[in-house]
Structures are given as structure tokens and as C-alpha cells.
VMD Tcl script that draws the C-alpha trace (Angstrom):
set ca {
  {109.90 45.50 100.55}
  {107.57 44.29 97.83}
  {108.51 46.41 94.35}
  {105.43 48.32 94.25}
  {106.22 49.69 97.52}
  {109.54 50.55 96.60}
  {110.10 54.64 95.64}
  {110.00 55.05 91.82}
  {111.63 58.28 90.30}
  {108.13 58.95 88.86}
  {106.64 59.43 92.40}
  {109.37 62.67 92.67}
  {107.91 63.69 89.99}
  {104.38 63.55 90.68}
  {105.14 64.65 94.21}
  {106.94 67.54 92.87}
  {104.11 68.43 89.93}
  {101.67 68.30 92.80}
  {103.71 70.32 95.27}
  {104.24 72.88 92.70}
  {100.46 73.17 91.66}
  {99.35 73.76 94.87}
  {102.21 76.13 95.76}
  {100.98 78.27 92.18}
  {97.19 77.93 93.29}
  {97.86 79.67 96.81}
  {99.84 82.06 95.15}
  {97.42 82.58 92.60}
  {94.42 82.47 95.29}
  {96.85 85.73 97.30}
  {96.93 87.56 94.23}
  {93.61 87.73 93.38}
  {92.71 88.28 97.13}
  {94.81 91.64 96.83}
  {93.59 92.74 93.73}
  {89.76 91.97 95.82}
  {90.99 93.96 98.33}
  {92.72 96.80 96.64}
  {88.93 97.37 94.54}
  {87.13 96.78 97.84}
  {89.03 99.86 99.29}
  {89.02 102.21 96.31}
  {85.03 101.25 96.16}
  {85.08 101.92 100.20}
  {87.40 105.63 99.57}
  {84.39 105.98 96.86}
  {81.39 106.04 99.12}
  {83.37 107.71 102.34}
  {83.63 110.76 99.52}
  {80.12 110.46 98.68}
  {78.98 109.91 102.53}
  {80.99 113.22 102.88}
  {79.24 115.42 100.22}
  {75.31 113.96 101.11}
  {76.59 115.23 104.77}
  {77.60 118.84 103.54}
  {74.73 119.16 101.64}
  {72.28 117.92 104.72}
  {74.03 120.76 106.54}
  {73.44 123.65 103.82}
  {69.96 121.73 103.90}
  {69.52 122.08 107.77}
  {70.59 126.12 107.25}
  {67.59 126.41 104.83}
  {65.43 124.76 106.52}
  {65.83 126.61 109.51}
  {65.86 129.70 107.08}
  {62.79 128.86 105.72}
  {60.73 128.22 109.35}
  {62.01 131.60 110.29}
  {60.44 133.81 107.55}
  {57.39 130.93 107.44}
  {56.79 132.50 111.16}
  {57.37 136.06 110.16}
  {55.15 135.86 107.30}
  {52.54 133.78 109.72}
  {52.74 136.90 112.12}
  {52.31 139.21 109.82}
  {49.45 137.58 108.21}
  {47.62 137.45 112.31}
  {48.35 140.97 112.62}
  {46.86 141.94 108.97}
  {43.71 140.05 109.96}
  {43.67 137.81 107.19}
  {43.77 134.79 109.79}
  {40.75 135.77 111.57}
  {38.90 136.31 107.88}
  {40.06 132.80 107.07}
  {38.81 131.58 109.91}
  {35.26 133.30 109.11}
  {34.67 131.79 106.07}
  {35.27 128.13 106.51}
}
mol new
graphics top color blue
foreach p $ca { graphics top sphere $p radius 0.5 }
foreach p [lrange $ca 0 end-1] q [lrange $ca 1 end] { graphics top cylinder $p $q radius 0.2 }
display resetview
């Protein structure tokens, strides 16, 4: 085997330097995938709490609303039975 072929204790040690800095870049690569993740899901719990109060308020929301159609009509039927509808209607 010609002597350049030949294994030289230097190639260990390159072998091993580049073994162990790929090794430490995966490793590094996981850890800053968790830490990604782990702010990705306290960002997530953030909306889902925010989703939930928007939805609680479109309820009390919904309640008014509903609220507010029902004395809208009241005050609508009152107004017809007062006549005030029919002089509306006159003057325009």
C-alpha cells in the first residue's frame, strides 16, 4: 500500500474532530428545536385563551343583540299603535 494511503494518526483525529462537530451541531440543532417548540406552544396556549374570551364576549354580544331586537320591536309597535308611523308616512 503506497504511504499516502496508509492510516496516519492525524486522520483519527480529524475523523474524530469531525465526528464530534457534527454530533454537537445535531445536538445543538435539538435544542434549539425544543426551545422553538416550547415558545410555539406557550404562543399557541396564548391565543386558545384569547380565542376563548372573543367567544364569551360574542355570546354576552349575541344576548344583547337579541335584547336589543326585542325592545327595537316593542318600541316599533308602540310607535304603529301611537300613530306616529302613519304621520311619518304622510309627510314624506
Amino acid at each position: 500500500m503506497p504511504d499516502n494511503l496508509t492510516p496516519q494518526p492525524w486522520w483519527v483525529a480529524v475523523l474524530g474532530g469531525l465526528l464530534f462537530t457534527i454530533r454537537w451541531l445535531i445536538g445543538f440543532g435539538a435544542s434549539s428545536a425544543k426551545a422553538t417548540i416550547e415558545s410555539q406552544r406557550q404562543d399557541l396556549d396564548r391565543l386558545n385563551a384569547r380565542v376563548d374570551k372573543l367567544e364569551e364576549r360574542e355570546k354576552e354580544y349575541i344576548v344583547l343583540i337579541e335584547e336589543l331586537r326585542k325592545q327595537n320591536a316593542m318600541l316599533r309597535e308602540g310607535l304603529t299603535r301611537s300613530g306616529y308611523a302613519s304621520i311619518k308616512e304622510e309627510h314624506l
